[in-house]
VOGU-3710 file (C-alpha; in Angstrom, 3 decimals, decimal comma):
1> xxxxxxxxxx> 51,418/59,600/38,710  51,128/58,252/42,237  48,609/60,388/43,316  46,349/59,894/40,359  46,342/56,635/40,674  45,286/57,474/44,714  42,143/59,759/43,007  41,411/56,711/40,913  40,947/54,607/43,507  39,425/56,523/45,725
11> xxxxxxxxxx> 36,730/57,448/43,687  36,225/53,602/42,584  35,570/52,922/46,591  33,421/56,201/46,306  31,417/54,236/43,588  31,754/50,883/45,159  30,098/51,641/48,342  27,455/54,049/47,067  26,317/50,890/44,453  26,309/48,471/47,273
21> xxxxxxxxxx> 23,810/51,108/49,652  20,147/50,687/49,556  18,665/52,637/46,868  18,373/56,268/47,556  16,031/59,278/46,286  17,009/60,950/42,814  18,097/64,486/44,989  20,347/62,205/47,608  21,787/60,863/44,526  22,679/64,217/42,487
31> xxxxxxxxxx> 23,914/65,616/46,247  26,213/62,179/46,170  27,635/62,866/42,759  29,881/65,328/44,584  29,767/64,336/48,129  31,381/60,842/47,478  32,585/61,067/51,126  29,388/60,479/52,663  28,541/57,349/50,820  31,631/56,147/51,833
41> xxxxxxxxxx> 31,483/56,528/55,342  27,982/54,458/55,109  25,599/57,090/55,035  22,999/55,190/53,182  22,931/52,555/55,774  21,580/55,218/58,266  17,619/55,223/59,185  18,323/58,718/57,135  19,499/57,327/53,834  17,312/53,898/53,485
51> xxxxxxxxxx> 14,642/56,026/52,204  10,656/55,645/53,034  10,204/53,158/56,097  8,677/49,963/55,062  6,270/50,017/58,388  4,923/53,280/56,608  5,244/55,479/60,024  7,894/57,475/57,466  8,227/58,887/54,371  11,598/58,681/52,184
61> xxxxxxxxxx> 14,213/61,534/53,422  16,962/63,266/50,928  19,704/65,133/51,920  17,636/68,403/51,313  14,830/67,332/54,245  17,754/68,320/56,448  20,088/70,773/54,414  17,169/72,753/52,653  16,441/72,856/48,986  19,601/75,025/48,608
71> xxxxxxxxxx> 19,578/76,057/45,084  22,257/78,318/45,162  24,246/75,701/46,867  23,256/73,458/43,610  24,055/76,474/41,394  27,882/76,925/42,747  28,942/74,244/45,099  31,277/77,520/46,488  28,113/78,898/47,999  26,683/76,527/51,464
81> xxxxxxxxxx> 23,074/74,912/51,976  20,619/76,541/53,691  21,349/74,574/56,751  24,680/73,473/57,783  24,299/71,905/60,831  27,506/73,246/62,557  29,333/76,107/63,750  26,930/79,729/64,002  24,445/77,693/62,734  24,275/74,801/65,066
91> xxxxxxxxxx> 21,187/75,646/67,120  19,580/76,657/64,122  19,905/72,982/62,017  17,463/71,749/65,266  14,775/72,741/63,864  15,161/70,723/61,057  15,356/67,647/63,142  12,268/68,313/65,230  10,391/68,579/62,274  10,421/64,798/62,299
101> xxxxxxxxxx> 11,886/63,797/65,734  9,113/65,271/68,036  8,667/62,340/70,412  7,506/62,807/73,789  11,113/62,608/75,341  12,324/66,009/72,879  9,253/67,852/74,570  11,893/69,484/77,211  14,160/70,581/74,258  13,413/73,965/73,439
111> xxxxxxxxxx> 14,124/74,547/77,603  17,096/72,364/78,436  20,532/73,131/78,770  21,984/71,957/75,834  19,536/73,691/73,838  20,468/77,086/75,649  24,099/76,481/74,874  23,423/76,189/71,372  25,229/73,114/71,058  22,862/71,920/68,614
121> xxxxxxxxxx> 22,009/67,803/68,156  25,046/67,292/65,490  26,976/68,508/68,539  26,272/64,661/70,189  24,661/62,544/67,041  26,419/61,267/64,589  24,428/61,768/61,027  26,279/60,568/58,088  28,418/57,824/59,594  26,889/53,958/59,865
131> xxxxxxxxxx> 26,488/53,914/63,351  25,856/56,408/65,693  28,304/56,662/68,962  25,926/58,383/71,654  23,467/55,167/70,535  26,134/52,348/70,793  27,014/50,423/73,814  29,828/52,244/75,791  29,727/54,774/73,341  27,700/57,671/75,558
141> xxxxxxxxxx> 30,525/58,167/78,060  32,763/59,149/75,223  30,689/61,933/73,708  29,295/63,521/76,970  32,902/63,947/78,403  34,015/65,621/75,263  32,536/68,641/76,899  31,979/67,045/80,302  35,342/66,930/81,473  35,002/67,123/85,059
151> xxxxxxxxxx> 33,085/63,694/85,093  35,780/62,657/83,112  38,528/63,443/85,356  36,500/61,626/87,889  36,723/58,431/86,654  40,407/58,666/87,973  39,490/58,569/91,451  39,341/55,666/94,251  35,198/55,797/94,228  33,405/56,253/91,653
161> xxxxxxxxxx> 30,145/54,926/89,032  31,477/52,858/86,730  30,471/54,726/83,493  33,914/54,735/81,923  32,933/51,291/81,899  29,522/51,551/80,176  27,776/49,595/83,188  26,293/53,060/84,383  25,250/55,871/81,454  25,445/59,549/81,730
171> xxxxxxxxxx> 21,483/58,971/80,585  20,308/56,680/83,337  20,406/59,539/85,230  20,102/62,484/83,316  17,647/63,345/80,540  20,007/64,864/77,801  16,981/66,476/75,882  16,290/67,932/78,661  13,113/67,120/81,837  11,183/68,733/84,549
181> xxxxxxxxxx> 13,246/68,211/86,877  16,480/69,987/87,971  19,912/69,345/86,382  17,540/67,968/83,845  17,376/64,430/86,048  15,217/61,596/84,435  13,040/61,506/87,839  11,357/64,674/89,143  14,152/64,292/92,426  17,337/63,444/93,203
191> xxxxxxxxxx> 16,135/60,308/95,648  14,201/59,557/92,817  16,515/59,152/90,508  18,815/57,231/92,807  16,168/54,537/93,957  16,147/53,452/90,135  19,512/51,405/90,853  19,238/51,915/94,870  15,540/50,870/95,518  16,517/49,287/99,324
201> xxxxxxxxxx> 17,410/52,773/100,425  14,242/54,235/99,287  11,991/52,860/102,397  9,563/54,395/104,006  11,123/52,995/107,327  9,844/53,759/111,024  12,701/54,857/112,082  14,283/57,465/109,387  17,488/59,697/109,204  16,423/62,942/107,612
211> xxxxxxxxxx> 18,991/63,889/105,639  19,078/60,691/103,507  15,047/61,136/102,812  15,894/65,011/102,021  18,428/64,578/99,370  21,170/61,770/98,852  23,387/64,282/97,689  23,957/65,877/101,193  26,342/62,640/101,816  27,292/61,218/98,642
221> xxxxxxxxxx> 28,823/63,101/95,404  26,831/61,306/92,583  29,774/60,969/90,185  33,182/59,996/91,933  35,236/60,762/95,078  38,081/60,542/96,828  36,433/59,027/99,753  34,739/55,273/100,295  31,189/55,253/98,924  31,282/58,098/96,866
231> xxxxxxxxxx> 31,050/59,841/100,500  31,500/63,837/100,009  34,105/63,643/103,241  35,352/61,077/105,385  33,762/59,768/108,644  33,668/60,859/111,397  33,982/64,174/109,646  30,842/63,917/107,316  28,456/62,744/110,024  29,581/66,007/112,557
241> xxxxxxxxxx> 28,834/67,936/109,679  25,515/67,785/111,483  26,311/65,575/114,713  28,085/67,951/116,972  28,226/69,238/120,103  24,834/67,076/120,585  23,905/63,837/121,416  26,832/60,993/121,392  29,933/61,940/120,527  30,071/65,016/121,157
251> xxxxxxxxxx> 33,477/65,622/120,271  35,414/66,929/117,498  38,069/64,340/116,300  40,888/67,087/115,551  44,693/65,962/114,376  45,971/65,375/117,517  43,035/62,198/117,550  43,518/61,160/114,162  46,633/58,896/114,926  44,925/57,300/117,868
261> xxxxxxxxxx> 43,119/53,553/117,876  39,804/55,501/118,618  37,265/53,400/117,156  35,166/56,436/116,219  38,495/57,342/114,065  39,841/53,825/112,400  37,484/50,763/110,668  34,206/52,423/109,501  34,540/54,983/112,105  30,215/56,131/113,239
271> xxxxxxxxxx> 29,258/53,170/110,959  31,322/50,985/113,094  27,964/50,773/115,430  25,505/52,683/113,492  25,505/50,311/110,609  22,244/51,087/109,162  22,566/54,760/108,626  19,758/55,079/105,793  17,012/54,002/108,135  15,507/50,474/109,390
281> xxxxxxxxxx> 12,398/48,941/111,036  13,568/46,877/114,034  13,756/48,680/117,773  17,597/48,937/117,347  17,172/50,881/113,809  15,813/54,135/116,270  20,052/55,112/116,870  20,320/53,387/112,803  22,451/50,246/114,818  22,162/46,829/113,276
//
């Protein structure tokens, strides 16, 4: 008795929230008769189920401008629409959404990495639900580390971008439909791509240190690390990466320096003098002091 009364109700909600969505086409509505579910998780208040746009830059879209006429579907609901949009026939269902969404940014699709791995758009968008959680303020972080969970992982450690905190998103630096560029950046380099947040490190200044004009990356990891400044290593280590044997010092701070009051070992270590290691324009900027 229980559980009718649960069937009852449920389908009464069903009914409730598919009466209080905007007005849908006749096929979303037969498709609905069945698929009570997805009226009540709000899928009529989606761009997809408020039929034509007012503005007239769309026409109306039914459930079968995505999932295919699918007669035999109709016919026995035992047998599944033409497209599915998920498992083996993920990558396929894309084509059905670049039939409408061919903007400018999707021209990289076909090419990019998520494309190859046949994840398939339902595999980071949200269709049927009333919002969608890649779109939504803090929401990015949460999808890409479903599969990114390295950067994840990162977000544990001493330095890092504050994405977990939605002040930095995975897309303000990468182009998830995929780009030009490599590891499908949103600028055609790396510096590039950094100077959007970091635009007093870009320069040109007279006096220059190569590596940071060559690639930020050589220094910093761009996610998280262990070290201060999302450094790759620790100074002095990371600057005799390249500064040894040469020039001043000229020494390799092993253990047996390490518990010394060496000031090229505690504070800031090089940067204790050479302050302004990503370049400057002042006389005193040619050794990158202050």
């Amino acid at each position: 008795m229980h559980s009718t009364w649960r069937g009852i109700v449920a389908g009464l909600l069903a009914l409730a929230a598919l009466a209080a969505a905007p007005a849908l086409q006749a096929d979303d509505s037969n498709c609905l008769m069945c698929h009570r579910d997805q009226a009540a998780k709000g899928f009529g208040l989606r761009a997809h189920g408020l039929g034509a746009d007012p503005r007239g830059e769309q026409a109306a879209i039914g459930c079968t401008d995505c999932h295919g006429a699918s007669e035999a579907h109709a016919a026995s609901p035992g047998a599944a629409p033409d497209f599915t949009f998920h498992g083996e026939q993920a990558g396929a269902g894309d084509e059905a959404c670049l039939s409408c969404h061919s903007d400018a940014g999707l021209g990289h699709w076909a090419f990019s990495e998520h494309a190859g791995s046949d994840s398939g758009c339902v595999a980071c968008h949200s269709l049927h639900t009333p919002t969608d959680p890649i779109q939504e303020a803090g929401g990015e972080f949460a999808v890409c580390t479903s599969c990114h969970q390295q950067e994840k992982h990162g977000q544990m450690k001493f330095s890092r971008h504050p994405m977990q905190e939605g002040l930095v998103k995975c897309s303000d630096c990468h182009a998830p439909h995929g780009g030009a560029a490599m590891n499908g950046l949103v600028q055609p380099t790396v510096n590039e791509t950094c100077y959007q947040c970091h635009a007093e490190k870009r320069g040109p200044f007279l006096f220059e240190h190569e590596p940071v004009q060559d690639d930020c990356t050589h220094c910093h990891a761009p996610h998280a690390s262990v070290n201060d400044q999302l450094l790759t290593a620790r100074q002095p280590f990371l600057c005799q990466q390249c500064h040894i044997a040469s020039r001043h010092p000229g020494t390799l701070y092993d253990d047996d320096r390490l518990g010394g009051r060496d000031i090229n070992i505690i504070g800031q270590s090089c940067t204790n003098c050479h302050s302004q290691v990503h370049g400057g324009n002042q006389p005193v900027n040619s050794a990158f002091r202050r």
